[in-house]
N, C-alpha and C positions, 0 to 999 in steps of 0.2 A: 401594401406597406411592408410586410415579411419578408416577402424579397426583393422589393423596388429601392425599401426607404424612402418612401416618397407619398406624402398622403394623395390619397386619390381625388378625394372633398377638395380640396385646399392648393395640393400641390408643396404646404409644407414639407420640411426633411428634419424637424426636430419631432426624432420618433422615439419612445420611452418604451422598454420590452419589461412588461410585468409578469415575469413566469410562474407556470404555478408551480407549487412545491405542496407536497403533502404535509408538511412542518407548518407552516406558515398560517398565523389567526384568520387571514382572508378566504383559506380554502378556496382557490379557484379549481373547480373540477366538475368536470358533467359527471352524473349517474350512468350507469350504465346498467344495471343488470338489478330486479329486486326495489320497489318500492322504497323500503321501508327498510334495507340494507345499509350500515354504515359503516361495512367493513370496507379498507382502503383499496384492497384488489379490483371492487366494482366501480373504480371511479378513474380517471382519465384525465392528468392534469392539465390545463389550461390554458396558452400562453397569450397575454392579450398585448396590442400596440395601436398605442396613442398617442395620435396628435397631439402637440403643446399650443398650435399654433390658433386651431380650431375646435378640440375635444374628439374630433373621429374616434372612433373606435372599432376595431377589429379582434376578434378573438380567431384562436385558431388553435386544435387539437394537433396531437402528434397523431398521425393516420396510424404510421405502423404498432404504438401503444394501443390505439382504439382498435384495430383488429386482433392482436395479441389477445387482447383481454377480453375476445367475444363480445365486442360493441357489437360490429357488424352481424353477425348471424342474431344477436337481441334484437336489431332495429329492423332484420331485415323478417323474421317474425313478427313483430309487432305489426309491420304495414300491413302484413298479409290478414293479423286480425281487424285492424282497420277497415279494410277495406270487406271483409266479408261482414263486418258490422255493417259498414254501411249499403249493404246489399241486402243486409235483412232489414232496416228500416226503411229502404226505399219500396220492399215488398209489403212491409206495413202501412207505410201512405196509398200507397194501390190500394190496396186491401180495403184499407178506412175510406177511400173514395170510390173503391165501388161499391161496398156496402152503403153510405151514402145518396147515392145516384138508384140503385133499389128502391131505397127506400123511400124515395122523394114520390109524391102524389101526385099521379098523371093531372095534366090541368086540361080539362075537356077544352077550350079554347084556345090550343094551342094547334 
């Protein structure tokens, strides 16, 4: 819809651009950086377009904003703790299923 005009859903062309603005009571903006941070530097405004015809909606960041402001090097740490998170749980379900499997009582008639 951003750059066709054109909803993809629908095929409607009454497209409505709700930009974000850091002024504005809506606040549309991704976090970026910091929990708990609501200083406006860590945020990223918004710009979303919707369909009148249907409700679609599409949201869409400005890229070059979101790497300015160290989106990109945030998110691309994050995955990497992600994903070693999820390499030390996967070593904890092993773990607790061979512990497990130990510990189970041979059954003579087997």
């Amino acid at each position: 819809m951003k750059h066709t005009g054109v909803c993809p859903k629908c095929g409607g062309r009454e497209i409505v651009v709700m930009r974000g603005n850091l002024n504005d009571g809506s606040d549309p903006r991704v976090r970026i950086k910091g929990l708990l941070s609501s200083k406006p530097q860590y945020f990223v405004p918004v710009n979303r377009y919707l369909c009148c015809a249907c409700g679609y909606l599409e949201s869409w960041v400005n890229s070059e904003e979101f790497v300015r402001s160290g989106g990109k090097e945030y998110w691309e740490k994050w995955e990497k703790q992600m994903s070693a998170l999820e390499g030390e749980q996967a070593a904890q379900r092993e773990s607790a299923e061979q512990k497990r499997n130990n510990t189970r009582r041979n059954d003579p008639w087997d």
